[in-house]
C-alpha positions in Angstrom: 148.9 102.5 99.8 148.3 103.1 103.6 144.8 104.6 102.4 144.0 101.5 100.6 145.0 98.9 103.8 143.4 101.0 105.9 139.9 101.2 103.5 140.4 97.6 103.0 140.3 96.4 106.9 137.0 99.3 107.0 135.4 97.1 104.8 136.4 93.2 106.3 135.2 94.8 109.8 131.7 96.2 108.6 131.4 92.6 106.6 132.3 90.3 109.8 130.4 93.0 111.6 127.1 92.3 109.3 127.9 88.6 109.6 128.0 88.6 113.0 124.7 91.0 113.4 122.7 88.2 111.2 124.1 84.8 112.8 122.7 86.5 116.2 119.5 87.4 115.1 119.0 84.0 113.2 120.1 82.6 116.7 117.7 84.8 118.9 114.6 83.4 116.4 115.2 80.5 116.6 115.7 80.0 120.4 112.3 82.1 121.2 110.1 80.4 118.7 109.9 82.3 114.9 106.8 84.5 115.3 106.8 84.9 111.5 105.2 82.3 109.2 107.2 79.9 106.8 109.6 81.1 104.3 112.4 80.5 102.2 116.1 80.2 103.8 116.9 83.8 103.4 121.1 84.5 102.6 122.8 86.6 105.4 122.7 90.0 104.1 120.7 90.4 101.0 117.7 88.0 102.1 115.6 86.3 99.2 117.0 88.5 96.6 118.8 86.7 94.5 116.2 84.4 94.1 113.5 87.0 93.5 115.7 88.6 90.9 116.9 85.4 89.6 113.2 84.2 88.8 111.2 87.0 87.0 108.6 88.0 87.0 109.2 88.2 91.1 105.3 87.6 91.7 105.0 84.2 90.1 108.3 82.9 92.0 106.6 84.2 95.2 103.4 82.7 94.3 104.8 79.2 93.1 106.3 79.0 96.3 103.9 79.6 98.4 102.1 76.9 96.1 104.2 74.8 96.7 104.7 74.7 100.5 101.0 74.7 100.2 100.3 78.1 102.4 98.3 80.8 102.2 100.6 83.1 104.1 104.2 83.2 103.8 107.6 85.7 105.0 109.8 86.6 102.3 113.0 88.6 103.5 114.3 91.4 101.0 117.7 92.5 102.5 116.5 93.7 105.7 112.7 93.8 105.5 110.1 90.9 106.2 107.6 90.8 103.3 104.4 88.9 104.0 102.4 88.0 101.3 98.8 86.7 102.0 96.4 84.5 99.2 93.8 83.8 101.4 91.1 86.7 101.8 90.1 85.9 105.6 93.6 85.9 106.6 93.9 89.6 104.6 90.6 90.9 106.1 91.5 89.6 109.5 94.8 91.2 110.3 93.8 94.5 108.2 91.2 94.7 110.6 93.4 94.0 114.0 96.7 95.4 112.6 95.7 98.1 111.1 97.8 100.7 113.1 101.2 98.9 111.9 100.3 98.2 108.3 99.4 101.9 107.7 102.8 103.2 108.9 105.4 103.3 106.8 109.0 102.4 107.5 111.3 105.7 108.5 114.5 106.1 106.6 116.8 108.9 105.8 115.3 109.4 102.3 111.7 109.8 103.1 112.8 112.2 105.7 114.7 114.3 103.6 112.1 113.8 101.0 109.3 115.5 103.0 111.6 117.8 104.6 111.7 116.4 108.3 108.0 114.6 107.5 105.7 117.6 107.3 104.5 116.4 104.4 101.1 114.0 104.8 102.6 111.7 102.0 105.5 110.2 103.6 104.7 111.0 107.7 104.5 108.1 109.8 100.8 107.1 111.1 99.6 109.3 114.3 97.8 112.4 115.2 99.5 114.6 113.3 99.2 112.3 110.0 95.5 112.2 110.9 95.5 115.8 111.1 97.0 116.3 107.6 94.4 113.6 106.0 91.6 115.6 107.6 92.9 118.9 106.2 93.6 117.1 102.6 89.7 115.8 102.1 88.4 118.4 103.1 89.8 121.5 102.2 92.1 119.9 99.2 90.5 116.8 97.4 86.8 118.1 97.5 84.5 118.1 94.9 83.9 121.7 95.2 87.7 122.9 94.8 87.8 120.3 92.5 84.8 121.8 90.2 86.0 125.3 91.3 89.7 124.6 89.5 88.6 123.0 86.4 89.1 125.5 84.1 92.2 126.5 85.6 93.3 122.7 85.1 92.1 122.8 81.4 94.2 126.2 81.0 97.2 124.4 82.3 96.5 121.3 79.9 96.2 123.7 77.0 99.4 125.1 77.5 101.1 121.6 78.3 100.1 120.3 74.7 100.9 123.6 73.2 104.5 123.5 74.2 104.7 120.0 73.3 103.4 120.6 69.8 
């Protein structure tokens, strides 16, 4: 029973906590001026989700919205993450070209850290030297046409064996 009161006031805290979290940062956006472009009223924790998930497929809700609104760029928030589609092509070329540092990093979590066992891994590092590094080593030594002609029967071996053990 005590375990039970106890879990049960865990969980009202981390909810009021969460509440309180998104009230202030809807707050602090809105008295600095939204930097983000025009969106739908996101719900305090899960964002746009329900809708999204409510209104399948999720691209043609997104799209219809955007529609319209009658905008070619738009900020969608799923549960804690700003996604920004773009229709327009100059809008797309013009911050791929500008921003192209932040939209090649990926977000760091716990999985893709354990995943890739502390980021070694050039798959799920975060964008810098050493990532650079990694691609370097990958094209060249890796994902050339020369190891790629000199493993080819190797490849066919292993494809041989694959379809005899399935047949």
């Amino acid at each position: 029973m005590a375990f039970l009161v106890l879990l049960l006031a865990f969980l009202l805290f981390y909810i009021a906590k969460l509440m309180y979290q998104s009230i202030t940062d809807q707050r602090s956006t809105k008295s600095r001026g939204s930097q983000l472009p025009p969106g739908p009223v996101p719900w305090p924790v899960v964002g746009c989700m329900p809708e999204m998930l409510s209104r399948r497929p999720a691209f043609r809700w997104i799209l219809g919205w955007m529609k319209e609104m009658d905008t070619d760029i738009a900020c969608f928030r799923l549960g804690n993450v700003h996604v920004i589609p773009v229709t327009c092509p100059k809008i797309a070329q013009e911050f791929l070209k500008k921003q192209d540092a932040i939209f090649t990093s990926r977000p760091l979590s716990m999985a893709s850290r354990i995943l890739s066992s502390g980021y070694i891994t050039a798959v799920m590092s975060p964008y810098g030297e050493s990532w650079k590094k990694m691609r370097k080593v990958l094209i060249s030594e890796v994902i050339s046409p020369a190891r790629h002609r000199w493993l080819h029967d190797k490849r066919a071996k292993e494809a041989d064996n694959l379809v005899r053990c399935i047949y």
